[in-house]
VOGU-3710 file (C-alpha; in Angstrom, 3 decimals, decimal comma):
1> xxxxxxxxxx> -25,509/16,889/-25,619  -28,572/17,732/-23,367  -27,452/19,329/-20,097  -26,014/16,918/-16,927  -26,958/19,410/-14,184  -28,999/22,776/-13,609  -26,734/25,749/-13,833  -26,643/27,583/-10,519  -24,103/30,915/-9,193  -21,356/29,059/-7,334
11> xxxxxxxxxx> -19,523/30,107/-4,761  -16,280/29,340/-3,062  -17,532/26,208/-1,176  -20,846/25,496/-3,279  -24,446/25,532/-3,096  -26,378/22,660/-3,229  -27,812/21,947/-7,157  -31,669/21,119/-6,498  -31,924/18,176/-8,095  -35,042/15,939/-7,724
21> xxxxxxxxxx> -36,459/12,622/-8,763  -39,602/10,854/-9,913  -41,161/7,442/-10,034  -42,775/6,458/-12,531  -46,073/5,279/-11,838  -48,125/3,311/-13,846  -51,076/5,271/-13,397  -52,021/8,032/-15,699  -51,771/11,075/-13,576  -50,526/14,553/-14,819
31> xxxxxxxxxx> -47,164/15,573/-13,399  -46,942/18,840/-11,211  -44,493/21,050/-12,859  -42,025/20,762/-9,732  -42,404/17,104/-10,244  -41,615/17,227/-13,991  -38,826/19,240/-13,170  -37,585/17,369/-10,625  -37,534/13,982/-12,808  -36,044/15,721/-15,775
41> xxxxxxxxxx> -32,789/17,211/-13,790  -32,457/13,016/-11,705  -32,799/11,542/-15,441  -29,828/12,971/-16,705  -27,379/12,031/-13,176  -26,973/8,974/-13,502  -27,696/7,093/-16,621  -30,629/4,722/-16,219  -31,931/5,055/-12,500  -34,838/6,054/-11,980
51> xxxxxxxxxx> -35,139/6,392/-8,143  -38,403/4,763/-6,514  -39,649/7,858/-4,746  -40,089/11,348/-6,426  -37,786/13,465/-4,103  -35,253/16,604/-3,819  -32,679/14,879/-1,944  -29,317/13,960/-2,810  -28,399/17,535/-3,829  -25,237/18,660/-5,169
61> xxxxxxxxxx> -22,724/20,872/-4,342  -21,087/23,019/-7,188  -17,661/24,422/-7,278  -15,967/26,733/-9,578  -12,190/25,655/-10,226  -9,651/26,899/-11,928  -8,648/24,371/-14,215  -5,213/26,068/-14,344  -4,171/25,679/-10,946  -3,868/23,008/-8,868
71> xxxxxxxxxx> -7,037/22,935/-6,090  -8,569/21,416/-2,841  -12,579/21,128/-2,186  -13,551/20,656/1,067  -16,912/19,111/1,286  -19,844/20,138/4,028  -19,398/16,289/5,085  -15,612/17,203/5,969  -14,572/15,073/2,494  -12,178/16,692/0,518
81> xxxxxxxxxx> -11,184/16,485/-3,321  -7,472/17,555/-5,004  -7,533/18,144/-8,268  -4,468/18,764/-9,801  -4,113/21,354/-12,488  -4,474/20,652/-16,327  -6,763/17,664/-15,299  -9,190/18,215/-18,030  -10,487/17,408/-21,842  -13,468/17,645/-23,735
91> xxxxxxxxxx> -15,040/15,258/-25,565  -12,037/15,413/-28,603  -9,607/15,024/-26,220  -8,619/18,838/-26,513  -7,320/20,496/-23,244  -9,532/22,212/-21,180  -8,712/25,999/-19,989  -9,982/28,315/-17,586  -12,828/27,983/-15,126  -14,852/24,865/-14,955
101> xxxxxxxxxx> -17,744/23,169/-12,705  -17,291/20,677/-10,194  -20,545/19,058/-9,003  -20,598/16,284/-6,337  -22,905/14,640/-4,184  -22,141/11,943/-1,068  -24,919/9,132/0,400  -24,877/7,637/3,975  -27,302/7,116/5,436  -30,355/4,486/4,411
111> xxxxxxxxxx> -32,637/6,796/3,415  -29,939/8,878/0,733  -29,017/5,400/-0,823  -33,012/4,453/-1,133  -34,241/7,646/-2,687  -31,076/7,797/-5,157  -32,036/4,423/-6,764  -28,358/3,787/-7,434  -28,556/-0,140/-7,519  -26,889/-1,999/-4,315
121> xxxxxxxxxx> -26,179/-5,779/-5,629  -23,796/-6,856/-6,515  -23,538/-10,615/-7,558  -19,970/-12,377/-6,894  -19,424/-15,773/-8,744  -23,079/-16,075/-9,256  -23,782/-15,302/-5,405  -26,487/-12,418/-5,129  -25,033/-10,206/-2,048  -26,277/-6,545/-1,365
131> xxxxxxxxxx> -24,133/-3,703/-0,626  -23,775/-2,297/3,381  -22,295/0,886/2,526  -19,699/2,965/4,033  -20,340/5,780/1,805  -20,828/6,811/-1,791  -20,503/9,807/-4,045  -21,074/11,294/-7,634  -18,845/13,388/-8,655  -18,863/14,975/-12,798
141> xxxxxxxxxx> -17,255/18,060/-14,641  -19,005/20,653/-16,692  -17,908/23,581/-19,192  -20,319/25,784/-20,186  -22,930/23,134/-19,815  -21,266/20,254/-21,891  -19,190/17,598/-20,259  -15,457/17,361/-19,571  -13,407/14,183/-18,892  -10,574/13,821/-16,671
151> xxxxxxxxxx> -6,950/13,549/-18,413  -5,769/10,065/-19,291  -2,622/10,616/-17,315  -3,955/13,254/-14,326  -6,086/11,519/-11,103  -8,322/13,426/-9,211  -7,781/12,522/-5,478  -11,389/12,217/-3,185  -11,181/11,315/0,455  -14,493/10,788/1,339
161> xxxxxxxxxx> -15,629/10,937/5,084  -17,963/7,986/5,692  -19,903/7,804/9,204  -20,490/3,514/9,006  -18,094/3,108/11,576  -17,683/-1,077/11,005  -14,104/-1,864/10,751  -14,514/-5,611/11,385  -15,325/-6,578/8,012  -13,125/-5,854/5,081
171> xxxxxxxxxx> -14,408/-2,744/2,343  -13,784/-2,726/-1,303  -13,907/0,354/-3,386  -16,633/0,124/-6,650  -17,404/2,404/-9,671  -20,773/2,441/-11,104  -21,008/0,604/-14,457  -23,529/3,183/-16,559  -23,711/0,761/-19,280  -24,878/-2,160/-17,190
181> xxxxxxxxxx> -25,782/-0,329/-14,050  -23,711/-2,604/-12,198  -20,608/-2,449/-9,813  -16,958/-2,629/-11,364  -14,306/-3,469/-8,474  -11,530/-1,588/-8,010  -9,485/-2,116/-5,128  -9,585/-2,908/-1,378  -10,756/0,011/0,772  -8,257/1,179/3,284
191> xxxxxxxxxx> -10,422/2,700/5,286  -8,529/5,431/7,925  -10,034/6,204/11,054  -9,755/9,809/12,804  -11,094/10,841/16,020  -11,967/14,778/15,823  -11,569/15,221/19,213  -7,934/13,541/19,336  -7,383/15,837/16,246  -8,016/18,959/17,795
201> xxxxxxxxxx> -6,144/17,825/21,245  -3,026/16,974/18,416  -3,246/20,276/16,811  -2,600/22,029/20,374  0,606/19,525/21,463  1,980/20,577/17,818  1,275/24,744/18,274  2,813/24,249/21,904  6,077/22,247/20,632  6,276/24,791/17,812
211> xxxxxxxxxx> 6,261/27,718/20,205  9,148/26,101/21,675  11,842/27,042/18,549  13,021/30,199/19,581  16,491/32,063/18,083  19,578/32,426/21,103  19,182/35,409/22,243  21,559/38,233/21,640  22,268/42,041/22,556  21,449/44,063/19,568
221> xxxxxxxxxx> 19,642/46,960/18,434  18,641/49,440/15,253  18,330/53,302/14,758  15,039/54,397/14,473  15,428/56,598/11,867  12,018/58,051/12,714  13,111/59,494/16,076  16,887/59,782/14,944  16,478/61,294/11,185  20,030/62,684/10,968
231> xxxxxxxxxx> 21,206/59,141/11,492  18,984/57,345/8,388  22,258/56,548/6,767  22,238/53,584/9,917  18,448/52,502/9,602  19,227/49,316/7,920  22,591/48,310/10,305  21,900/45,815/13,043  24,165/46,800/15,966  25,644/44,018/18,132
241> xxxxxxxxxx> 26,611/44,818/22,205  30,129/44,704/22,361  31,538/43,132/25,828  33,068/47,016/26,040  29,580/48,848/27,085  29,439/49,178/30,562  25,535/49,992/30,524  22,724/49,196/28,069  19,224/49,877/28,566  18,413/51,390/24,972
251> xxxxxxxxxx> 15,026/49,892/24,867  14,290/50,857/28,990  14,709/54,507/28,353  13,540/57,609/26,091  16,409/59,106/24,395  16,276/62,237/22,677  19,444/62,451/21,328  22,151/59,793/19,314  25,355/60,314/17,691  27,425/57,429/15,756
261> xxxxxxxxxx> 31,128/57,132/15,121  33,571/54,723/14,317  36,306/54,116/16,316  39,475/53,120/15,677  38,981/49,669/15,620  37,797/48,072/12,496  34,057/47,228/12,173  33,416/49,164/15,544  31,233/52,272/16,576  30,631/54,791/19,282
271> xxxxxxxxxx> 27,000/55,329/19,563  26,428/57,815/22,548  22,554/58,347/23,502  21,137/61,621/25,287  18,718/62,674/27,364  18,954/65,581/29,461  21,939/65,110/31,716  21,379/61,186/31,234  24,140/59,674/28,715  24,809/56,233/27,553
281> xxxxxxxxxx> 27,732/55,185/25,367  27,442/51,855/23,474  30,400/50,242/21,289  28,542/47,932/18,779  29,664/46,309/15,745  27,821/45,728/12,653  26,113/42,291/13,235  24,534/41,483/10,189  28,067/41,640/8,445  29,998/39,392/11,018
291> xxxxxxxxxx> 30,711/35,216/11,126  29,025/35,389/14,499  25,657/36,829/12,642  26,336/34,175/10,103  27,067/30,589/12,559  24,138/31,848/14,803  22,279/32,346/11,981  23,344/28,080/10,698  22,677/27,386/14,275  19,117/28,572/14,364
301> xxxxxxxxxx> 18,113/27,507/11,317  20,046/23,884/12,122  17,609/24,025/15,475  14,999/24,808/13,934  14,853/21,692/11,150  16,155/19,426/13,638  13,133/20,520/15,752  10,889/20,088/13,150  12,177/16,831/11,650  11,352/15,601/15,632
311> xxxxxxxxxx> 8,086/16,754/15,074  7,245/15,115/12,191  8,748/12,005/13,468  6,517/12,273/16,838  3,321/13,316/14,611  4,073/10,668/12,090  4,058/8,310/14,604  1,106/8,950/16,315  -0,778/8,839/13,311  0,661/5,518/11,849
321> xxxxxxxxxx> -0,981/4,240/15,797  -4,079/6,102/14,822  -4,272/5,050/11,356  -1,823/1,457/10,485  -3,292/1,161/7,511  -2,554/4,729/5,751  0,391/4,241/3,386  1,908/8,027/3,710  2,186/10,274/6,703  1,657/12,878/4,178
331> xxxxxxxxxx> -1,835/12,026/3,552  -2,647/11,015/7,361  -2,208/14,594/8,414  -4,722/16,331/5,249  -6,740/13,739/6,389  -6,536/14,868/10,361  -6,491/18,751/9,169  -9,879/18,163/7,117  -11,890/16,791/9,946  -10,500/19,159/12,711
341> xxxxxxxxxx> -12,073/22,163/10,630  -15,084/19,743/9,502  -15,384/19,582/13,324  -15,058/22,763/14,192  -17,636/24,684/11,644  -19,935/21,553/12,863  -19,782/22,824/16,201  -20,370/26,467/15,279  -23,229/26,030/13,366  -26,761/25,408/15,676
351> xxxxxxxxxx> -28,219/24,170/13,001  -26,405/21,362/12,191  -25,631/20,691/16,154  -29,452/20,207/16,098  -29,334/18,161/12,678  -26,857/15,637/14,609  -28,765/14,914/17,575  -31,619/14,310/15,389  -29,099/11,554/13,110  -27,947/9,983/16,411
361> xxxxxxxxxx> -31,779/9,439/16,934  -31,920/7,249/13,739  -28,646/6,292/12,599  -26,549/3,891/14,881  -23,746/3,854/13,158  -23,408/7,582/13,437  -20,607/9,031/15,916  -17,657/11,234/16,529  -15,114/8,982/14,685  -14,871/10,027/11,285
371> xxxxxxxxxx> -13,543/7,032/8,662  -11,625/8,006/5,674  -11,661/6,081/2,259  -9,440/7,334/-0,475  -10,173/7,352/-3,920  -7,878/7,982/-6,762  -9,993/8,350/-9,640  -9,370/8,381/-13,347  -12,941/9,358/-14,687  -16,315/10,713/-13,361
381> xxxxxxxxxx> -19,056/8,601/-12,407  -20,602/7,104/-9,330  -17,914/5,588/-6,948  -18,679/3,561/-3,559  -17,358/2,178/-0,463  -18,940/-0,655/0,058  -18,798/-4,354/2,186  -21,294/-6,888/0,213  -23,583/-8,801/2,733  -24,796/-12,154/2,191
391> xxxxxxxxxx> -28,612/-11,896/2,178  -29,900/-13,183/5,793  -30,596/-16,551/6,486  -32,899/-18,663/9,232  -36,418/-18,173/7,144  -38,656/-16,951/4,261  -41,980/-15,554/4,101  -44,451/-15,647/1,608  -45,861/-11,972/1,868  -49,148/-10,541/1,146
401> xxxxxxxxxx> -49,760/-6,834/1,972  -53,266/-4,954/1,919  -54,974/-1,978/3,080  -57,429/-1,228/5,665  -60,183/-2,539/3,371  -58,201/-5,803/2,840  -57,799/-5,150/-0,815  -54,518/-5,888/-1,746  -51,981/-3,366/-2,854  -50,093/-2,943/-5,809
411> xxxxxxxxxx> -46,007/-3,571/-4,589  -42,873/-1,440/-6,492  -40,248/-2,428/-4,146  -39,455/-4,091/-1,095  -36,425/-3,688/1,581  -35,441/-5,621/4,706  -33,558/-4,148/7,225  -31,767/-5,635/10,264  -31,108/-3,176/13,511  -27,658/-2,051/13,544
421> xxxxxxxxxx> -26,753/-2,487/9,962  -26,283/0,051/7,161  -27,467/-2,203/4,671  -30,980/-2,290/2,161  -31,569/-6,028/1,447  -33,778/-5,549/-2,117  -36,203/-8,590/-1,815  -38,919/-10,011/-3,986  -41,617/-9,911/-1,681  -42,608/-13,660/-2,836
431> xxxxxxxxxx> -39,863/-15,153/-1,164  -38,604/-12,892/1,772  -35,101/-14,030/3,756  -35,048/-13,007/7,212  -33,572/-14,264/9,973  -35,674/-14,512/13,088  -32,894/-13,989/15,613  -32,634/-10,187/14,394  -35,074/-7,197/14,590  -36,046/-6,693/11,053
441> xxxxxxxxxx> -38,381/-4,526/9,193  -39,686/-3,878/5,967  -39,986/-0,594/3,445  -42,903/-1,098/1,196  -42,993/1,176/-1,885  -46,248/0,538/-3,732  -47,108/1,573/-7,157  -49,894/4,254/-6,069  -50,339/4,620/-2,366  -46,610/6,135/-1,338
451> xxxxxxxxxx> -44,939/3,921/1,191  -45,277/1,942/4,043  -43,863/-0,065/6,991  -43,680/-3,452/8,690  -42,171/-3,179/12,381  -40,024/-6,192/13,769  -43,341/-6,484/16,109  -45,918/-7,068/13,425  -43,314/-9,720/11,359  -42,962/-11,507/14,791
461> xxxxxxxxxx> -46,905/-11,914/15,778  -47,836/-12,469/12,027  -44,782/-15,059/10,987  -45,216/-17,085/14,564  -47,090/-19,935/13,245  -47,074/-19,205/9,210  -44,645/-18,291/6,427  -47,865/-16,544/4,938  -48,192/-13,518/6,419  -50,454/-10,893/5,332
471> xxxxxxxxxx> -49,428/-7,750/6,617  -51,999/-4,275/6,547  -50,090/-1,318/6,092  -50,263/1,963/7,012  -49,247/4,666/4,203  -46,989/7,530/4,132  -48,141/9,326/1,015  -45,917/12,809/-0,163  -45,311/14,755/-3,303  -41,579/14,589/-2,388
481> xxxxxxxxxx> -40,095/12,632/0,083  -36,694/12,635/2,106  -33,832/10,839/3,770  -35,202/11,570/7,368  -38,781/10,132/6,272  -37,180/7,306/5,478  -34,904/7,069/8,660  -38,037/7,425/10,328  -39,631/4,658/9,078  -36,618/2,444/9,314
491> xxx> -35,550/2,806/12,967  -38,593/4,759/14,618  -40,331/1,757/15,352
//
């Protein structure tokens, strides 16, 4: 079998796999070799898709695991992936030992779902809808270059961070079909929403209630055998205060000489401390051997679970407020702990502080809640979480798009977009639905000339008294293009 991915060092948390993509145009020119490259290591992702733009993008991460120990990724985007140990096969079903390769990859925004070419219909009863995604990823397994499988029996557990933060309409979770390149349903998406900021404000409120379990306290004390060697036979004894010393300041004070006896009384010493004409006598008892050691001991250790178990009622229940949908506490709170350090390395890195003021320039459904979908998933492949959208409704154009010259240009794809929706509508460009109420624009991929767009200005003054419009477009040609030049295009207008 030809290889999936190109084989890179990995590191603890992964570095991204280059992987690349190219159309393929129908004219007849020679491919750079970055470009032939690029298109040879997209080929072999996903089976059939061929993106529509040659790009970079979309890279993955790859992990080194253990396949012998149970693990937890977490992902740049603050996802996070458990794999349990013994997951694995190869292709005869034989177990798979020792390290292994973990390569993933997540898409969000509009321009990471356009330049993967994973298909976004999905027809329901013979109703054509398109996907408005709340995420997706591609996650597959690799030893020694050949692919594994996961376990019949063993699920590998992905919580993916998605950054569509529409919670009015309902979510359904999809796996790729790489036979038909079409969407299998799985289940309904119960999507769990997290506010980093809350998290963080949580995580103090728990540290300061945990501070709060502290053991009774008690008179006691040890030899230190260091300053007292003659007395090493005691280093181990833990000496309890008895109600019969007058004074005690052991730890207040300097002493320079000790001397231990018992006394008369069962289980009791005389421990007399010197230092110069200073003298303090002490009768102790061994407190590590008593029933007092041993009921203080119950008693602490009885305060300290019933503490805890209030805890985790309190923290259980703020999360079931925070999250009503998430079936265990258990999961709520990995969930909260994997965006509060998400969070945090966000905010320590400049770069990607600058990154997300750039995204809140182009995305708008990008923000500081963070929504949670939960996969459980029994094989690699391409999995989504996605609402379908009916396509819009009010009115269609016929379209006709040329450049400058007025010679007409050769058309790939098409892709309407309303303001304020995470959503591609894929549209024949003979018979475009759009409704006029909306701010809409189009992405133009043409066969030779790179892409292009149509503002919500120019499809209002050209579709005002005709369903012909003929649109002139300005291109945006690249070797390799990216998410942000596609954001740009999209909302930038």
């Amino acid at each position: 079998m030809k290889k999936l991915f190109a084989k890179i060092l990995p590191v603890l948390l992964g570095i991204p796999v280059v992987v690349g993509a190219l159309l393929f145009f129908n004219n007849k020119k020679k491919l750079t070799e970055e470009e032939a490259s690029s298109q040879e290591l997209q080929k072999d992702s996903v089976i059939g898709i061929v993106p529509p733009l040659p790009t970079n993008a979309n890279q993955f991460q790859e992990f080194t695991v253990n396949s012998d120990k149970d693990t937890v990724l977490i992902i740049n985007t603050g996802s996070m992936i458990s794999i349990p140990k013994g997951a694995f096969v190869d292709e005869k079903g034989d177990s798979v030992k020792g390290d292994i390769n973990i390569v993933y990859r997540e898409f969000h925004s509009l321009g990471e779902i356009i330049l993967s070419g994973i298909p976004m219909a999905y027809d329901s009863a013979g109703i054509k809808q398109q996907f408005e995604s709340g995420g997706m990823f591609e996650i597959n397994g690799l030893q020694n270059d050949k692919e594994i499988f996961i376990r019949k029996d063993k699920q590998i557990d992905v919580s993916m961070a998605s950054f569509n933060n529409n919670t009015d309409d309902e979510f359904g979770q999809y796996k790729l079909n790489k036979a038909s390149n079409k969407w299998d349903y799985i289940k309904k998406d119960e999507r769990m929403e997290v506010n980093v900021l809350d998290s963080i404000k949580k995580e103090k409120q728990l540290r300061k209630k945990i501070s709060m379990i502290k053991p009774i306290p008690i008179h006691t004390f040890s030899i230190d055998a260091g300053q007292f060697p003659h007395l090493s036979a005691y280093k181990d004894v833990i000496f309890k205060v008895s109600d019969k010393t007058k004074y005690f300041n052991y730890y207040e004070s300097c002493w320079l000489g000790a001397k231990v006896e018992a006394t008369k009384n069962k289980g009791e010493y005389r421990i007399v401390f010197k230092r110069g004409k200073d003298t303090m006598e002490v009768f102790a008892t061994n407190f590590a051997e008593s029933k007092e050691f041993k009921q203080q001991l119950e008693k602490f250790e009885k305060a300290s679970k019933e503490m805890a178990k209030r805890i985790g009622l309190e923290l259980k229940a703020d999360y079931d407020q925070l999250a009503s949908k998430v079936e265990q506490y258990k999961n709520a709170l990995g969930q909260y702990e994997v965006a509060r350090i998400a969070y945090q390395e966000f905010l320590d890195e400049e770069i990607r502080v600058e990154k997300e003021k750039e995204r809140k320039k182009t995305d708008p459904n990008y923000g500081n809640d963070i929504i949670f979908s939960a996969f459980k998933i029994g094989s690699f492949g391409v999995y989504n979480s996605d609402c379908p959208q009916m396509y819009p409704k009010g009115r269609e154009m016929v379209a006709t798009f040329v450049d400058d010259k007025n010679a007409r240009i050769a058309i790939r794809s098409v892709y309407l977009f309303e303001k304020g929706r995470n959503v591609a509508f894929g549209v024949n460009y003979r018979k475009i639905p759009f409704d006029p109420k909306k701010e809409n624009v189009l992405l133009v991929v043409t066969q030779n000339k790179g892409i292009a767009s149509v503002t919500s200005a120019m499809i209002n003054e050209k579709c005002r008294n005709t369903n012909h419009p003929a649109f002139t477009l300005q291109f945006n040609e690249k070797k390799l293009y990216t998410p942000q030049d596609i954001n740009d295009m999209i909302f930038n207008q």
